[in-house]
N, C-alpha and C positions, 0 to 999 in steps of 0.2 A: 342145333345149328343146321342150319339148310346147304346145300348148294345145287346152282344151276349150272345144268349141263347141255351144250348146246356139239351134236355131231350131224357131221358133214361131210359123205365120201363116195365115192361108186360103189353102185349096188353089190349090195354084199349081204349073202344067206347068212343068219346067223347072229349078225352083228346084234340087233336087238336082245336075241337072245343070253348072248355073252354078254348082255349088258345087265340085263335085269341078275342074270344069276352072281355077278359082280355085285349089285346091290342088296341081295341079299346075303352072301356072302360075308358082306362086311355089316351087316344087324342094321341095313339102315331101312328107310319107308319113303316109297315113290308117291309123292301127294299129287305130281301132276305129271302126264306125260302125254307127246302126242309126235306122233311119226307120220312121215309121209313120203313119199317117191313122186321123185322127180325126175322124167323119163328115167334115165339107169343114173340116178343121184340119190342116196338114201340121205334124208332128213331126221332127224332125232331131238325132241328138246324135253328136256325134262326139268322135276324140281324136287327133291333128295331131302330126306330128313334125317338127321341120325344126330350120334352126341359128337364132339370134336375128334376123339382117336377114330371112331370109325368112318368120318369121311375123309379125315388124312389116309387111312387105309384103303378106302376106294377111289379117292384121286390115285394112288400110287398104284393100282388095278387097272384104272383107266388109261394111264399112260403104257401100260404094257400092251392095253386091247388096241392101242392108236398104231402101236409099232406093226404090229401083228395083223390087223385089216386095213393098216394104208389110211386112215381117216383126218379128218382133219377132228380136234375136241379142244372146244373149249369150256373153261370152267371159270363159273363166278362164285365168290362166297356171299347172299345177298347181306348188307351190315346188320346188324342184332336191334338197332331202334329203329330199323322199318319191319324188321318180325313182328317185335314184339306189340307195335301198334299200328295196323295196317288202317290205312285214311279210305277208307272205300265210301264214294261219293252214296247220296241218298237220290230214290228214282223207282221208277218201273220198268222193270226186266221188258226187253222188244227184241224182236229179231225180225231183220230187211233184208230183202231176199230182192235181185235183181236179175233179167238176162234182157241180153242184146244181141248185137252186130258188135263185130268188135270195133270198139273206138278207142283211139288214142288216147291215154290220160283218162278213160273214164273212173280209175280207182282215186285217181286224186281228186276229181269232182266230185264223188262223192262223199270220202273223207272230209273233205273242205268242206261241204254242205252241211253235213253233220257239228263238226266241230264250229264253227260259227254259230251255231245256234246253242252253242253248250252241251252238246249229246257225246255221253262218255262211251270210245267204244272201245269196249271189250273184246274182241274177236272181230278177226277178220279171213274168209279163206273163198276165195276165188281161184277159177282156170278158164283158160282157154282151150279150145275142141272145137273138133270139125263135126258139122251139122250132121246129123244121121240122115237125111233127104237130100241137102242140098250142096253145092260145094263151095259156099263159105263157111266162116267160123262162127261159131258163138260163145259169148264172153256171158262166165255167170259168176255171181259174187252171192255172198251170206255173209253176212255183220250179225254181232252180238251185241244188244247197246243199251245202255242203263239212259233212260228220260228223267233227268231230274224236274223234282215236284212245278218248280216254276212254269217250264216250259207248258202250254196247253199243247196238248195232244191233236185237239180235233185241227189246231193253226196248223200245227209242224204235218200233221198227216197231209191236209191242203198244198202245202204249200211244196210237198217232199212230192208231191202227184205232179201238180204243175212242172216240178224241175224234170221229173222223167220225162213226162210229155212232152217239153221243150228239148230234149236229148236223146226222144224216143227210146224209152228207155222202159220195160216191162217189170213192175217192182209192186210188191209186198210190203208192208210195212205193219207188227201186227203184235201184239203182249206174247210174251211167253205164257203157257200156262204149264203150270205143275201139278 
């Protein structure tokens, strides 16, 4: 049985740590987890393996850790026939790396851009920061994105240049390799 765990609260030492020792605690296995700060906001999202007593026993952990650091937690159980057969599209592993100036909406244009053309993305993590020289901002973004077989590579790379260039926009577009 899995469950997703998604925490949310002001920065607070610690917390992760009480959290992983909660998960192990209760016999279970973190298959995925990724944290981040946001100015004094801690971010947490994880994804929890274990058998059915022990992640009733680490939800009921977790609600003591929410009292106790002030957070906000939520928890999904994800349902048993999308574990057990997970539909993961066919493709080639790519990651697009952008920066700019910061513009309005540029994460939905680029999403849209993607997604129109059938490109499944897997990851997404962007911010905004002030220029190390200058005193505007710069906006940078990383996408994860599986190209399924259909799509030609050399059109989408063309054509994914053209859109930056018309939104001035400095981007990457390039296979993973492993």
């Amino acid at each position: 049985m899995q469950l997703a765990i998604t925490v949310l609260g002001n920065k607070t030492d610690g917390l992760i740590a009480e959290i992983l020792s909660a998960v192990s605690a209760c016999q279970c296995t973190v298959l995925e987890l990724t944290t981040s700060r946001l100015t004094e906001i801690t971010a947490i999202y994880s994804l929890i393996d274990g058998n059915w007593n022990h992640i009733a026993k680490l939800e009921g952990m977790l609600e003591s850790l929410r009292q106790r650091f002030q957070v906000q937690i939520s928890l999904l159980r994800p349902q048993d026939e999308h574990i057990s057969s997970p539909v993961m599209p066919e493709g080639v592993p790519y990651t697009m790396e952008t920066i700019s100036m910061e513009k309005k909406d540029l994460l939905h244009e680029l999403t849209t851009f993607l997604i129109e053309r059938g490109i499944f993305i897997d990851e997404i993590s962007a911010s905004l920061h002030p220029s190390m020289l200058f005193s505007n901002s710069v906006f940078s973004s990383r996408f994860t994105l599986l190209v399924p077989p259909e799509v030609r590579i050399l059109s989408l790379r063309e054509e994914f240049m053209d859109f930056c260039d018309s939104l001035n926009i400095d981007a990457i577009l390039e296979p993973i390799k492993r």
